[in-house]
CHARMM-style PDB file with segment names, atoms N, HN, CA, C and O in Angstrom:
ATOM      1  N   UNK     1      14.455 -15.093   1.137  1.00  0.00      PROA
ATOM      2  CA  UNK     1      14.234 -13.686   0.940  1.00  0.00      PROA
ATOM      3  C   UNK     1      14.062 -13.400  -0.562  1.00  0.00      PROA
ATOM      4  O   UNK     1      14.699 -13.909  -1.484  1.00  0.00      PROA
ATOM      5  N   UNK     2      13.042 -12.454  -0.630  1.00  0.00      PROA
ATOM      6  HN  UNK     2      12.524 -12.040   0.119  1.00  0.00      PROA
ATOM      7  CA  UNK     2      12.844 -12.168  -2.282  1.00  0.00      PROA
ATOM      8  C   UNK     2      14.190 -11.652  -3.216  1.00  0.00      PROA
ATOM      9  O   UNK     2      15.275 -11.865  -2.675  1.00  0.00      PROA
ATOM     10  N   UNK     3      14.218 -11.136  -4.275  1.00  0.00      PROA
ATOM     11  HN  UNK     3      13.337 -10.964  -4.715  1.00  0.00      PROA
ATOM     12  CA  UNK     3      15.010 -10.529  -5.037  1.00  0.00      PROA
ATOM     13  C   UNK     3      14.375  -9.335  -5.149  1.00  0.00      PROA
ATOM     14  O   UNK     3      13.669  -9.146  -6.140  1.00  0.00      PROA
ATOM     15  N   UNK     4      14.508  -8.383  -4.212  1.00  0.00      PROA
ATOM     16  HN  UNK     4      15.081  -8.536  -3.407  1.00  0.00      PROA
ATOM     17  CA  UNK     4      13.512  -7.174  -4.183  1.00  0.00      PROA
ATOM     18  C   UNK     4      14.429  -5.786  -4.767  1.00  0.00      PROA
ATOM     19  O   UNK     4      15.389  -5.352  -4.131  1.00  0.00      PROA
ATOM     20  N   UNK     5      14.016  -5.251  -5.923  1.00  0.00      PROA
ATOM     21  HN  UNK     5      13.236  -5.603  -6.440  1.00  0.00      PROA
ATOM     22  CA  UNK     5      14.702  -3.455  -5.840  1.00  0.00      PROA
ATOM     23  C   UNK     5      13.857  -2.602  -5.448  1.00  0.00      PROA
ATOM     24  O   UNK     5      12.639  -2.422  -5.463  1.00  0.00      PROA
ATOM     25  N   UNK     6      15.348  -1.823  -4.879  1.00  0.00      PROA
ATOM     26  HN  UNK     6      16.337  -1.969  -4.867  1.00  0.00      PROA
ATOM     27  CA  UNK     6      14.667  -0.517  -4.150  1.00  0.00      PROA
ATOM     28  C   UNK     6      14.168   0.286  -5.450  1.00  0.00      PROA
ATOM     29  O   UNK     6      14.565   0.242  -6.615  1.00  0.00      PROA
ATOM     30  N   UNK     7      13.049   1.112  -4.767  1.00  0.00      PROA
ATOM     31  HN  UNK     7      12.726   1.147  -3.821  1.00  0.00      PROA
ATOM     32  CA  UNK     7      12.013   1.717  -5.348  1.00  0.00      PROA
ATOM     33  C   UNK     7      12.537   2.916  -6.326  1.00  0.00      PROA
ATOM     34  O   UNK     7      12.907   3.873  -5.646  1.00  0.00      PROA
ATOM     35  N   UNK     8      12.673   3.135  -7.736  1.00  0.00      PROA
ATOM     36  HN  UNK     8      12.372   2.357  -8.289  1.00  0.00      PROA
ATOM     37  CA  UNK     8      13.195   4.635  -8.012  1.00  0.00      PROA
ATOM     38  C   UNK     8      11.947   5.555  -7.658  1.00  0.00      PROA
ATOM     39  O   UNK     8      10.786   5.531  -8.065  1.00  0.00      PROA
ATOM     40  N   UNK     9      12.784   6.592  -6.509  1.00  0.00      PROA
ATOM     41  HN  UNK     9      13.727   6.611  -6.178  1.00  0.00      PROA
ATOM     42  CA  UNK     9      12.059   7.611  -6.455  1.00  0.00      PROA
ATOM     43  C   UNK     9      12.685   8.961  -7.159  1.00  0.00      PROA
ATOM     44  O   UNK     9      13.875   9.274  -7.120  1.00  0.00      PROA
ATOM     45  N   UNK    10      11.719   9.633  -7.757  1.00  0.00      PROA
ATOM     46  HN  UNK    10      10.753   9.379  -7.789  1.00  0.00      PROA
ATOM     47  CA  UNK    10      11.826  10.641  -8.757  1.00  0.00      PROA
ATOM     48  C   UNK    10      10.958  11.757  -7.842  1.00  0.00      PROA
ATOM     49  O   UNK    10      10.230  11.538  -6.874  1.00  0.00      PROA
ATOM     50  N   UNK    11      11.374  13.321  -8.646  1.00  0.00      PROA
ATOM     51  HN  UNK    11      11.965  13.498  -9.433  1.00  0.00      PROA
ATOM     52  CA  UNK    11      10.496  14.228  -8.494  1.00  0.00      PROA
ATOM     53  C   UNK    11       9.767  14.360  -9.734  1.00  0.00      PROA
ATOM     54  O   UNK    11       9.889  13.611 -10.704  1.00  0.00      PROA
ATOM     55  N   UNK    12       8.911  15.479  -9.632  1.00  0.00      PROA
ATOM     56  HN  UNK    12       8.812  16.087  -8.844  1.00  0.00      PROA
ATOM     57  CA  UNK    12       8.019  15.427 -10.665  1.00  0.00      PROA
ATOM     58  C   UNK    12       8.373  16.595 -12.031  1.00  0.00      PROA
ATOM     59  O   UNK    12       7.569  16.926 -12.901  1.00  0.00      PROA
ATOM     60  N   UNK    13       9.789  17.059 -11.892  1.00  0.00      PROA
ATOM     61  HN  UNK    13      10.442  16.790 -11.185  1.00  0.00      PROA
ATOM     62  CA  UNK    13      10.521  17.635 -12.710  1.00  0.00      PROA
ATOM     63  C   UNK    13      11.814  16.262 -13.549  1.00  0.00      PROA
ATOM     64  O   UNK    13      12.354  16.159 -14.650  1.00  0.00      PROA
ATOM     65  N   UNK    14      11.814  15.776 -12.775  1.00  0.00      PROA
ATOM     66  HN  UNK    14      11.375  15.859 -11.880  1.00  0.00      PROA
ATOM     67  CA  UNK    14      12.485  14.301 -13.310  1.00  0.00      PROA
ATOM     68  C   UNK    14      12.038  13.415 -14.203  1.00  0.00      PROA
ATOM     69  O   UNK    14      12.707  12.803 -15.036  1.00  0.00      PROA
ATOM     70  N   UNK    15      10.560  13.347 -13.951  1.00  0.00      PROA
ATOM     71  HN  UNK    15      10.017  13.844 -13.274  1.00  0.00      PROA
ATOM     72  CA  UNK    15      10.214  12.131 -14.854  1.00  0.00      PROA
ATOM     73  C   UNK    15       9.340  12.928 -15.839  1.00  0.00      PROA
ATOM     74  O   UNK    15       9.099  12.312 -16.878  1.00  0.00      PROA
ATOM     75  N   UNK    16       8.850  14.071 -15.751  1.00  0.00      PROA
ATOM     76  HN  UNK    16       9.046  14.571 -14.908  1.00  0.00      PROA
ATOM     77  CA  UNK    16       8.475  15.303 -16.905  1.00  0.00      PROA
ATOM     78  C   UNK    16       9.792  15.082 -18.208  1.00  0.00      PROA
ATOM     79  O   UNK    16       9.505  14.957 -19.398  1.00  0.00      PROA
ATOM     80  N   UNK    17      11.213  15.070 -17.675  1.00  0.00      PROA
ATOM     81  HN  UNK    17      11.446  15.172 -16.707  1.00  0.00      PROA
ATOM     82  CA  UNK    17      11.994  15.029 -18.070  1.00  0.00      PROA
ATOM     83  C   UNK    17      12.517  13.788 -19.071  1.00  0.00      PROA
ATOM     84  O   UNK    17      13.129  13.895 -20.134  1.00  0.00      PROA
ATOM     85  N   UNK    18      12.116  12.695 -18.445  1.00  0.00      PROA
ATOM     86  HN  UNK    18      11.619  12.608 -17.581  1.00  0.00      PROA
ATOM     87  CA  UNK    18      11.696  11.078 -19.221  1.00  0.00      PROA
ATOM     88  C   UNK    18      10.980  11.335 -20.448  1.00  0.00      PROA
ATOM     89  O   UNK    18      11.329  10.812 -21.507  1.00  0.00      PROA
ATOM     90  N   UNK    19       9.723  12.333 -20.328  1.00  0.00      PROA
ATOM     91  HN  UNK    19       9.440  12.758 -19.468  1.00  0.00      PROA
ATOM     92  CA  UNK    19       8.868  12.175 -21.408  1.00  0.00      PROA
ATOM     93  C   UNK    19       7.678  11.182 -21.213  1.00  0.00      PROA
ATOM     94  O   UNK    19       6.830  10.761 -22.000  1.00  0.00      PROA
ATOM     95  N   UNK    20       7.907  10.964 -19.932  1.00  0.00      PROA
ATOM     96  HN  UNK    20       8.596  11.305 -19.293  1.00  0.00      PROA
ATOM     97  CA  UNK    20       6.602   9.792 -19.805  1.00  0.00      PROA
ATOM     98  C   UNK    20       5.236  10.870 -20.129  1.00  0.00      PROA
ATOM     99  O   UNK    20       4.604  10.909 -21.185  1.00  0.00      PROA
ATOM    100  N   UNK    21       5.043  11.555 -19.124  1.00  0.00      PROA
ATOM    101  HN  UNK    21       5.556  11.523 -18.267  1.00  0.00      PROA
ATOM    102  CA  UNK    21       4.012  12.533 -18.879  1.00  0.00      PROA
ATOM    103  C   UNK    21       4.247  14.164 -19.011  1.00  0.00      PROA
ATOM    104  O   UNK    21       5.307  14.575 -18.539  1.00  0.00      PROA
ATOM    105  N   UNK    22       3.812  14.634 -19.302  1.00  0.00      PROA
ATOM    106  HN  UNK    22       2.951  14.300 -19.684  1.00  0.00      PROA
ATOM    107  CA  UNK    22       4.283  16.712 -19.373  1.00  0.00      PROA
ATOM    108  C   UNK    22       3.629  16.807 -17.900  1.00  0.00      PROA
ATOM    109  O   UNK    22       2.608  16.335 -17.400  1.00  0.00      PROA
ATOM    110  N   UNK    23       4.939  17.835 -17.313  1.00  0.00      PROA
ATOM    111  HN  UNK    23       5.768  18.218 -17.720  1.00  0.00      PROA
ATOM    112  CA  UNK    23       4.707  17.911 -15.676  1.00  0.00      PROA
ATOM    113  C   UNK    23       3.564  18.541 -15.217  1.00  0.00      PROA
ATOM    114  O   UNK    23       3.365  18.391 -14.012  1.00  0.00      PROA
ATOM    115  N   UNK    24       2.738  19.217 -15.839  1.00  0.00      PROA
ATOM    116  HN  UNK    24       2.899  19.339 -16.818  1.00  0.00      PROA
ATOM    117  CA  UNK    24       1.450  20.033 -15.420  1.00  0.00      PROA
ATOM    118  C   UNK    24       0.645  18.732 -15.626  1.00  0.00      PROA
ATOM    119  O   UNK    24      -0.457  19.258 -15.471  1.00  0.00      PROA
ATOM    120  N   UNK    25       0.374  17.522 -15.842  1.00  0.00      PROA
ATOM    121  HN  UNK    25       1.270  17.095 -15.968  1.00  0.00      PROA
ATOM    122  CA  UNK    25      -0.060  16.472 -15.878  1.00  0.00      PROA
ATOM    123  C   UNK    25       0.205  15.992 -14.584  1.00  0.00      PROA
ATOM    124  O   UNK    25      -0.309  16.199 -13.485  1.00  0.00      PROA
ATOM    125  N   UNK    26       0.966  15.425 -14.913  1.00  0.00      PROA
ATOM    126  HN  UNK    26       1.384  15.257 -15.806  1.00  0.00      PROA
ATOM    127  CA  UNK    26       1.710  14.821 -13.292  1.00  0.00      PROA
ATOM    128  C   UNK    26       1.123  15.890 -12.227  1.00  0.00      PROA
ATOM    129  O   UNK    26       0.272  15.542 -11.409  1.00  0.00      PROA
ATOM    130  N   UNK    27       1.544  16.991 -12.275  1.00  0.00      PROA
ATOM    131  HN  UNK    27       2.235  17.273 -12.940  1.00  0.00      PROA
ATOM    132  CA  UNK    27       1.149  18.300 -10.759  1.00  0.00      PROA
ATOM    133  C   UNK    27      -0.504  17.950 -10.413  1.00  0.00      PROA
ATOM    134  O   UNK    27      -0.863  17.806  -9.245  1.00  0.00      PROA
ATOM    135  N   UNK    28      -1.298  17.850 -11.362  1.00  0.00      PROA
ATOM    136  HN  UNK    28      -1.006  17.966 -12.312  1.00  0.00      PROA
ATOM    137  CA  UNK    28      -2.586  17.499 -11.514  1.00  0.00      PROA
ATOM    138  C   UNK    28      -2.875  16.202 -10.836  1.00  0.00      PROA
ATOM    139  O   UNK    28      -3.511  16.130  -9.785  1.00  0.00      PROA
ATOM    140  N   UNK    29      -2.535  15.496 -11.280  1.00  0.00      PROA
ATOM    141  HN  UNK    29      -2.018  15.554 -12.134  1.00  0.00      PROA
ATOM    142  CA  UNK    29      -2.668  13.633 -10.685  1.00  0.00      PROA
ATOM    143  C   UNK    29      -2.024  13.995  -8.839  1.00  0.00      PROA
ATOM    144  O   UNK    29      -2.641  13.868  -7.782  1.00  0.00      PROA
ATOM    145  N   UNK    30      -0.668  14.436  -9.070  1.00  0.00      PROA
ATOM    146  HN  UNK    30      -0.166  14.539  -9.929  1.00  0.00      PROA
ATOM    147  CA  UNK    30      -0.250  14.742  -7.667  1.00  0.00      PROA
ATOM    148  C   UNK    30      -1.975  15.691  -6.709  1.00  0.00      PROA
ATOM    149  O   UNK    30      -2.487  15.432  -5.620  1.00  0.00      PROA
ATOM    150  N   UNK    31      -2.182  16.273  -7.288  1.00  0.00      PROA
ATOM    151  HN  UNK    31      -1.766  16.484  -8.173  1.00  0.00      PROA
ATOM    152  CA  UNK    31      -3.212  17.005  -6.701  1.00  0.00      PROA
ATOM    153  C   UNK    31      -4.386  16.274  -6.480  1.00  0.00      PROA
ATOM    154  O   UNK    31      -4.907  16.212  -5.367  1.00  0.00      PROA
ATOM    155  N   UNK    32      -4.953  15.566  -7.746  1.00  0.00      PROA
ATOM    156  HN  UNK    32      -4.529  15.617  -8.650  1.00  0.00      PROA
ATOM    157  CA  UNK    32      -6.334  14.325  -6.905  1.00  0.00      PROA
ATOM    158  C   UNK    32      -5.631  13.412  -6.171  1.00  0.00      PROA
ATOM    159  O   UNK    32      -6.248  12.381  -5.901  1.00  0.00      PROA
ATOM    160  N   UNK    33      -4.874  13.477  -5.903  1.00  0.00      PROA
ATOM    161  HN  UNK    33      -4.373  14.314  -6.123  1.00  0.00      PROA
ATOM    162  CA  UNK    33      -4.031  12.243  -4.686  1.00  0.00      PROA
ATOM    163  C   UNK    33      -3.716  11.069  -5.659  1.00  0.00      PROA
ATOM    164  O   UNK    33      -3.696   9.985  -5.076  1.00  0.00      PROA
ATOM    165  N   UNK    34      -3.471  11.010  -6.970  1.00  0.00      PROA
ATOM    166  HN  UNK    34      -3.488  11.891  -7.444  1.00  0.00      PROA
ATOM    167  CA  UNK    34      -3.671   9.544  -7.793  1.00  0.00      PROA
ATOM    168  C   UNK    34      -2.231   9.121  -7.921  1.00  0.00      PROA
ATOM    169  O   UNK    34      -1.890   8.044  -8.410  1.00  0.00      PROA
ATOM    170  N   UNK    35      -1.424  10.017  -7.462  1.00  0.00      PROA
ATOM    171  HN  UNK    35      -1.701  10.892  -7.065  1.00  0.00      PROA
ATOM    172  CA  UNK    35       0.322   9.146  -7.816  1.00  0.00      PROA
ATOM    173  C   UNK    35       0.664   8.808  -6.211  1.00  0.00      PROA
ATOM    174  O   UNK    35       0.362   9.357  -5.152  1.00  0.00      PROA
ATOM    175  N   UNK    36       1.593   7.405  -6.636  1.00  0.00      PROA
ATOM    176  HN  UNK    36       1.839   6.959  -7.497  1.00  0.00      PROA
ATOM    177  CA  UNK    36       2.273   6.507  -5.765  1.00  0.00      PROA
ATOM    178  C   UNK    36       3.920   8.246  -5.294  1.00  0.00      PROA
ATOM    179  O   UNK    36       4.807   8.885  -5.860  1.00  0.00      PROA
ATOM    180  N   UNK    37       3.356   8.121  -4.157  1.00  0.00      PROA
ATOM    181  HN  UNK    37       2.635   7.602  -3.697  1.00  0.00      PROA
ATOM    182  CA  UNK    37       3.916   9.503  -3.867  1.00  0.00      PROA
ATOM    183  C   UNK    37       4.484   9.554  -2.475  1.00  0.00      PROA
ATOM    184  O   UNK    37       3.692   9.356  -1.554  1.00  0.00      PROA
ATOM    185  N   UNK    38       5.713   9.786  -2.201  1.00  0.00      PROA
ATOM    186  HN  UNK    38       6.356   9.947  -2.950  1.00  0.00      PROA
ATOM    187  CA  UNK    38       6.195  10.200  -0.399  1.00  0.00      PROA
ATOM    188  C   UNK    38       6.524  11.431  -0.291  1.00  0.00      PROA
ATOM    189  O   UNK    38       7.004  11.821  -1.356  1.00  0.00      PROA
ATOM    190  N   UNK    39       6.494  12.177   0.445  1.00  0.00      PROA
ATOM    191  HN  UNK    39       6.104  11.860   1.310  1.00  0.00      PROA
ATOM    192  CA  UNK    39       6.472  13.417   0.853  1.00  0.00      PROA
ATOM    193  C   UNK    39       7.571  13.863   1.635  1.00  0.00      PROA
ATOM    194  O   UNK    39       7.349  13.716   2.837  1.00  0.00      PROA
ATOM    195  N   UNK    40       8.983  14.492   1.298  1.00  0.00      PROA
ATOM    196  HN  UNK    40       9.163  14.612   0.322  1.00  0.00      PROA
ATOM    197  CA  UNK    40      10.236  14.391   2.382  1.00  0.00      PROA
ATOM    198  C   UNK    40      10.252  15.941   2.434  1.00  0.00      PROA
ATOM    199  O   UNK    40      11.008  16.603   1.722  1.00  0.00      PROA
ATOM    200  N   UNK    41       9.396  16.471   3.293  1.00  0.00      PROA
ATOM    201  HN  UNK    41       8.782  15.934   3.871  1.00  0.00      PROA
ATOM    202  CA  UNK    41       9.293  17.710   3.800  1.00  0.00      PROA
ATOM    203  C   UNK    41       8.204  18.326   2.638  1.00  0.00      PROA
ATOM    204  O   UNK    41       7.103  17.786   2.526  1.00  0.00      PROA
ATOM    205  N   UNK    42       8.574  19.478   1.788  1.00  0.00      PROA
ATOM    206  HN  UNK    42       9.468  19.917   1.879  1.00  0.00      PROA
ATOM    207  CA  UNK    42       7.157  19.869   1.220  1.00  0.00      PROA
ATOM    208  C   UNK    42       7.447  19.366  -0.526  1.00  0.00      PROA
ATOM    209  O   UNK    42       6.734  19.863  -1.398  1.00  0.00      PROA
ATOM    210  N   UNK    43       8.761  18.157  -0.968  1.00  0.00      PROA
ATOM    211  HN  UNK    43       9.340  17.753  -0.259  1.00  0.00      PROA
ATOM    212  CA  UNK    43       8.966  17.911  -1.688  1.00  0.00      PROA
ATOM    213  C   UNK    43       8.622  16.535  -2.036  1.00  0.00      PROA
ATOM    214  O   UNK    43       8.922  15.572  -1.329  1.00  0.00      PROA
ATOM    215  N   UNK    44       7.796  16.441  -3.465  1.00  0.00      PROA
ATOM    216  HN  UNK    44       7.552  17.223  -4.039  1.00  0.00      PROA
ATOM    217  CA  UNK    44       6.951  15.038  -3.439  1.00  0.00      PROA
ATOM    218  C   UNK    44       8.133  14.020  -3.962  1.00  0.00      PROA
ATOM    219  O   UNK    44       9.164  14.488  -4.446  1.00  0.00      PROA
ATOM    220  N   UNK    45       7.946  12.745  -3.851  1.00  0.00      PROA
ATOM    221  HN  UNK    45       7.108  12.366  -3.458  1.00  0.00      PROA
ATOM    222  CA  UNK    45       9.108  11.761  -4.674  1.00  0.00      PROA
ATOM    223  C   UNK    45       7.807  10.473  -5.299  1.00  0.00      PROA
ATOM    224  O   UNK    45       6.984   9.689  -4.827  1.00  0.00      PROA
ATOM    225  N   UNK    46       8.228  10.843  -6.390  1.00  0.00      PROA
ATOM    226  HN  UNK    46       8.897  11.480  -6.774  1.00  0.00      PROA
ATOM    227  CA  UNK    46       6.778   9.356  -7.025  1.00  0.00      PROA
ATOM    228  C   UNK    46       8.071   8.479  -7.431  1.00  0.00      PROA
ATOM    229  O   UNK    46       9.195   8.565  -7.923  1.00  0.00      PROA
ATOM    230  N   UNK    47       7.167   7.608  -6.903  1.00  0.00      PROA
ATOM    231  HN  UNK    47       6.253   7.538  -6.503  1.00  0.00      PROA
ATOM    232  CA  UNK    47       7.898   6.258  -7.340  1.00  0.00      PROA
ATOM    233  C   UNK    47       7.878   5.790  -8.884  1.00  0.00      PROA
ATOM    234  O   UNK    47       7.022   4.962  -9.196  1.00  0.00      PROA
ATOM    235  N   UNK    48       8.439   6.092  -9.505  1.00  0.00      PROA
ATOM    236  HN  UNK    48       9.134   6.764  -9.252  1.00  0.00      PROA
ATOM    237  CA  UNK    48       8.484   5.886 -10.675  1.00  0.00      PROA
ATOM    238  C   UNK    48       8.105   4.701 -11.306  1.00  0.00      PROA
ATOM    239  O   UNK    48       7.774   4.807 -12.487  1.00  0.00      PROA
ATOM    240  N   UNK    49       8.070   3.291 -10.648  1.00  0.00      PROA
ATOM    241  HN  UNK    49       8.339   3.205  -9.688  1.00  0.00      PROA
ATOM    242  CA  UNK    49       8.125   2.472 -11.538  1.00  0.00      PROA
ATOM    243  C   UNK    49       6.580   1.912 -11.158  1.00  0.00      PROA
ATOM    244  O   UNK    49       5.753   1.452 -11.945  1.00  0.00      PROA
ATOM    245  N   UNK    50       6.472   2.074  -9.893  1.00  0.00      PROA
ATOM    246  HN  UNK    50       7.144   2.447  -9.254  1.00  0.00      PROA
ATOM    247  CA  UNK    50       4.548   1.951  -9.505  1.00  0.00      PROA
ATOM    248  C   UNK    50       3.662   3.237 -10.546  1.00  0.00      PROA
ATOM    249  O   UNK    50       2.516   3.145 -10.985  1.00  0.00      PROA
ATOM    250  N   UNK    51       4.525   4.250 -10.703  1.00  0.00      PROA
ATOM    251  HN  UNK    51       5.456   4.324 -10.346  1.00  0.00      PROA
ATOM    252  CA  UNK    51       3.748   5.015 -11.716  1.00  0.00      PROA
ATOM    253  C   UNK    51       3.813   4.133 -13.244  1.00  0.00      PROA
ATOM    254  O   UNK    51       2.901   4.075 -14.069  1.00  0.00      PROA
ATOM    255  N   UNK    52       4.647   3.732 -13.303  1.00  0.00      PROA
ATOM    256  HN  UNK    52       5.388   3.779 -12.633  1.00  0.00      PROA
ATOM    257  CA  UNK    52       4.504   2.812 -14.575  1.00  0.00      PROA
ATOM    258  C   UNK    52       3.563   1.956 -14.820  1.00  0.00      PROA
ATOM    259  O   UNK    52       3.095   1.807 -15.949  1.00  0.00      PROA
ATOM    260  N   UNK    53       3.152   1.247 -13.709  1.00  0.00      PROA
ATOM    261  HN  UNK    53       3.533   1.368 -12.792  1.00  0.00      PROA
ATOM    262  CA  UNK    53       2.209   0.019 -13.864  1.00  0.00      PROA
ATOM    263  C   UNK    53       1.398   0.525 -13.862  1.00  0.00      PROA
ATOM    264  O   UNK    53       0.550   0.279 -14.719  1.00  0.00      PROA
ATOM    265  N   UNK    54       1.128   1.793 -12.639  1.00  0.00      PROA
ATOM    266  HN  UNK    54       1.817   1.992 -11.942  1.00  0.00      PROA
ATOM    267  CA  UNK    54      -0.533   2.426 -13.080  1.00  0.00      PROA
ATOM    268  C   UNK    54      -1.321   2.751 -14.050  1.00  0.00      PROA
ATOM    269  O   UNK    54      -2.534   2.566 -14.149  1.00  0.00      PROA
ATOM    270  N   UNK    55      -0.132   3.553 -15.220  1.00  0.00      PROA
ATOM    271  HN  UNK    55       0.854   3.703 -15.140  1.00  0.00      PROA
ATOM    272  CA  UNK    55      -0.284   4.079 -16.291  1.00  0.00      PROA
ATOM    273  C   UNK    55      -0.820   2.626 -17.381  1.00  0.00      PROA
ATOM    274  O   UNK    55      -1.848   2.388 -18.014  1.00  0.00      PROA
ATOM    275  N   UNK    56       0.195   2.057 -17.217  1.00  0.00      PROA
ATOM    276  HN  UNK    56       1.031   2.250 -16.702  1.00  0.00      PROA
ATOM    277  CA  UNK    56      -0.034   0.201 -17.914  1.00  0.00      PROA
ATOM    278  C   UNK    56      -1.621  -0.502 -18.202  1.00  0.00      PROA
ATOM    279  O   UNK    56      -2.303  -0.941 -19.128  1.00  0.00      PROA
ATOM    280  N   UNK    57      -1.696  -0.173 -16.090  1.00  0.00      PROA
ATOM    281  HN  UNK    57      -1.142   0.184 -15.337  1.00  0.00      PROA
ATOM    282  CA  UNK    57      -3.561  -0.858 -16.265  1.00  0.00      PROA
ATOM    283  C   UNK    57      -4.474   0.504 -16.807  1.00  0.00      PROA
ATOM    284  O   UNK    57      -5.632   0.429 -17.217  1.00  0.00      PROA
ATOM    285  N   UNK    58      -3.894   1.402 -16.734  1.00  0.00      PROA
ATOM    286  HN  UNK    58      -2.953   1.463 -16.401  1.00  0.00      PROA
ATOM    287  CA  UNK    58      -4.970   2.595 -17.051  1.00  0.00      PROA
ATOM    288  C   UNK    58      -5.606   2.044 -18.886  1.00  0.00      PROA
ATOM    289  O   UNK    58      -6.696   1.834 -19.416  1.00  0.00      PROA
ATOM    290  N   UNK    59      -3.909   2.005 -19.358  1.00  0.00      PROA
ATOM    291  HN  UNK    59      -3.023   2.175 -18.927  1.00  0.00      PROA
ATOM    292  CA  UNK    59      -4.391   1.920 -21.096  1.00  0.00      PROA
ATOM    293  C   UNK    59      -4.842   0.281 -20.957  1.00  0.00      PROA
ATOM    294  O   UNK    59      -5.506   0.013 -21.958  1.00  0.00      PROA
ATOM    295  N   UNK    60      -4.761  -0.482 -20.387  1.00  0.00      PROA
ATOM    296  HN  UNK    60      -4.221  -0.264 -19.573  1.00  0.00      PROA
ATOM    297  CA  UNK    60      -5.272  -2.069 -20.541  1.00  0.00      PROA
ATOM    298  C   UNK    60      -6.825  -2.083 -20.497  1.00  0.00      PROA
ATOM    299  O   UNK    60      -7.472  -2.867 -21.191  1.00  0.00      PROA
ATOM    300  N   UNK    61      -7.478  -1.060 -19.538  1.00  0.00      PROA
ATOM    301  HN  UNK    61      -6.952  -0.423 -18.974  1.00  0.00      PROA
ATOM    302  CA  UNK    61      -8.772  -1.153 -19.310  1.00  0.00      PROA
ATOM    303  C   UNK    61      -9.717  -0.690 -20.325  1.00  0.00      PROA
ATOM    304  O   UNK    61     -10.857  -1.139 -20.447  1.00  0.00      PROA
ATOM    305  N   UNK    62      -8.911   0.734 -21.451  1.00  0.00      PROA
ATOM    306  HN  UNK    62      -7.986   1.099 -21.352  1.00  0.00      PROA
ATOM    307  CA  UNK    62      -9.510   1.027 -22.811  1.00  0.00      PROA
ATOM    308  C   UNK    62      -9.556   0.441 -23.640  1.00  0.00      PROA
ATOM    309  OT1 UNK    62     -10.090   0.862 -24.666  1.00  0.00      PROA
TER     310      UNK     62
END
């Protein structure tokens, strides 16, 4: 069996809060469908650390 961690899931007032991204950023990405995202009733949870890597290959490709 792998060495697997569970996923941090965040809202999008949480990781605004990190400083990764300013949350009207994030609300935006949430809106073209582009964040790693679950839905527990009408409240989103991004996975925080798949948002990391995305962000990662985004600046690797410039």
């Amino acid at each position: 069996m792998k060495n697997e961690t569970k996923p941090s899931m965040m809202t999008i007032k949480q990781i605004a809060k990190t400083g990764l991204m300013p949350e009207n950023a994030l609300r935006q990405l949430l809106k073209e469908g582009k964040l790693p995202v679950v839905y527990i009733g009408k409240k989103a949870l991004v996975n925080y650390s798949k948002l990391c890597e995305l962000l990662n290959r985004l600046g690797d490709t410039e």
